[in-house]
Structures are given as C-alpha cells and as structure tokens.
C-alpha positions as CSV (number, residue, x, y, z in Angstrom):
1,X,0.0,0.0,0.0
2,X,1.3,3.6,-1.2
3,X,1.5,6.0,1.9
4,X,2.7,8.9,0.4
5,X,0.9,12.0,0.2
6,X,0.0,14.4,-2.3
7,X,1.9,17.8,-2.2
8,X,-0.8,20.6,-1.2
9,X,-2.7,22.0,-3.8
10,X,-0.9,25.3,-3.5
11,X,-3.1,26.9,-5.9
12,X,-6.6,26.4,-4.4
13,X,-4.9,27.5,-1.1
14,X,-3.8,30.5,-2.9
15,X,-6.9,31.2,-4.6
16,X,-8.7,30.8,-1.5
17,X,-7.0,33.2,0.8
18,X,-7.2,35.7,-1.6
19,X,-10.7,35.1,-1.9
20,X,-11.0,36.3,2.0
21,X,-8.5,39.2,1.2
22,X,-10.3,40.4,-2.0
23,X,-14.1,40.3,-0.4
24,X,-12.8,41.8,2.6
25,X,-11.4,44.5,0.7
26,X,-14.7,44.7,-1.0
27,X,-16.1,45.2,2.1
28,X,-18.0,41.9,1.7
29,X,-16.7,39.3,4.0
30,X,-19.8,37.5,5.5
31,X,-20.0,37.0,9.5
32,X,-21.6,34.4,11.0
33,X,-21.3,30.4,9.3
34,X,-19.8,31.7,5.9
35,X,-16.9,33.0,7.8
36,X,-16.8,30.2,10.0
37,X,-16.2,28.0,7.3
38,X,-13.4,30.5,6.2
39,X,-11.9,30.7,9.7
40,X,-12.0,26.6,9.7
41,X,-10.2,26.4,6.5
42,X,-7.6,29.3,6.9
43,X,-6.4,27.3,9.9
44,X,-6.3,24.1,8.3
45,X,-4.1,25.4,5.0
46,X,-1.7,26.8,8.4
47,X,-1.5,23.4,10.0
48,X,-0.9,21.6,6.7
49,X,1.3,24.3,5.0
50,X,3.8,25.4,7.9
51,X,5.5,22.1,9.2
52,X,6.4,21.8,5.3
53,X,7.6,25.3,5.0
54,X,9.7,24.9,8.5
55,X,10.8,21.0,7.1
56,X,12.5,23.2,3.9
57,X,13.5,25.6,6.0
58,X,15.5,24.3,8.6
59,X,17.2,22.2,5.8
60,X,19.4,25.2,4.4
61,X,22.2,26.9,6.0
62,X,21.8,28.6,9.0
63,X,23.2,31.7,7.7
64,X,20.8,31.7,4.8
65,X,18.0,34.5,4.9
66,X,15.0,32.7,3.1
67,X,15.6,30.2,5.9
68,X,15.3,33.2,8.1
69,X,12.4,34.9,6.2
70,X,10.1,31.6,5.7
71,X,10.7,30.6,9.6
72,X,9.6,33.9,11.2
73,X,6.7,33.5,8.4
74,X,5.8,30.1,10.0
75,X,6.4,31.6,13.2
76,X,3.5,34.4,12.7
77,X,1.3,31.7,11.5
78,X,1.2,29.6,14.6
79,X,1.1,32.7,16.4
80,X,-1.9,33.5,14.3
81,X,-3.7,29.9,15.1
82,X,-3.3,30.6,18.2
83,X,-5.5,33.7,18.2
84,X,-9.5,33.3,19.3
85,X,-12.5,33.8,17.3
86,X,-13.5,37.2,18.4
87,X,-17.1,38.1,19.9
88,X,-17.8,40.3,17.4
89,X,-18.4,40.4,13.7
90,X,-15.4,42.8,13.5
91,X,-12.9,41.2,15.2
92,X,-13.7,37.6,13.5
93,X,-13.2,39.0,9.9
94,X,-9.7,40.5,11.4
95,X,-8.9,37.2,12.4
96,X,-9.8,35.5,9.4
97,X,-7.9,38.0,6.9
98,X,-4.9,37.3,9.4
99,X,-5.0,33.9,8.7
100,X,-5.5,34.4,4.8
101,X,-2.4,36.4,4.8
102,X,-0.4,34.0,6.4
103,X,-1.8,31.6,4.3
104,X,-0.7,33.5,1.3
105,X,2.5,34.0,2.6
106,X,3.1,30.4,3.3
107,X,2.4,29.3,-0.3
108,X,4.6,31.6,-1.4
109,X,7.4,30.7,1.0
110,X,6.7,26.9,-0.1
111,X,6.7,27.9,-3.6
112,X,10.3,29.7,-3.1
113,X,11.7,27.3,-1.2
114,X,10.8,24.2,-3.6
115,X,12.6,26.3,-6.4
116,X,15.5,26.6,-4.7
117,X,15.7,23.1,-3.9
C-alpha cells in the first residue's frame, strides 16, 4: 500500500485566501457560518502548509536569509492559530484576513523554497 501524500494543492490555497482578502477588501466578508467556514479552512491550509515550510527551511544553512524569512513566516502563522475567534463580527473578519495572509505567505514561501531546492 502507497503511503505517500499528495503535495498541497498550493493553488486552491492561494486562490482561496485571496478570496477572503479580495471580499474583505470589498467590504463583503460574510460574518456568521460563511466565515466560519473561512476561519475553519484558513487554519487548516496553516496546519498543513507550515510544518512543510519549516521541514524546507530548517534544511538550508543557517546563515541563509529565506531560511530566516520563511521561519519567522511560519512563526507568525502559529502565532496566528493561536489567536480566538472574536465576539464580534469585527474582530472575527480580522482574524480570518490574518489567517488568509499567512496563508498567502506560506504558499509563497513553499513555492520559493521548492525552487530553490
């Protein structure tokens, strides 16, 4: 039986994230189970995308500064999960754009990273 994994479907994560970014922008990011479902998936990209980004990481030199720049990135991210939902419609949407943006900077971290491999 084949164990492996698929690599993460960077794209959809992308597309996604800037989804929350663009409709918050818009001033149309829904509250209430919509953003839920947002909130649930922005977390979920995090969890999937940052061990994989610190993995590639930690596996350069030291001294090298994408090493640096992708591991505060993943650091911000967990520091993100880490935030509550918010008890108001305000402060939810904050949290969920957070979340988008570190999701959007993980892919592109991921993306660098596998480049330079």
């Amino acid at each position: 039986m084949d164990h492996t994994t698929a690599p993460p479907d960077l794209a959809t994560m992308r597309e996604t994230a800037r989804l929350v970014m663009l409709l918050d922008a818009d001033g149309e990011l829904p509250d209430g189970p919509a953003l839920a479902t947002f909130a649930t998936t922005m977390r979920g990209m995090i969890q999937l995308l940052a061990p994989e980004v610190e993995t590639v990481a930690r596996s350069l030199p030291a001294d090298d500064v994408p090493r640096a720049c992708a591991l505060a990135c993943v650091g911000e991210a967990r520091m993100r999960l880490r935030l509550g939902e918010g008890d108001s419609a305000e402060v939810r949407q904050s949290v969920v754009v957070k979340l988008a943006r570190s999701v959007n900077a993980l892919v592109d971290h991921h993306e660098a990273l596998s480049r330079a491999r």
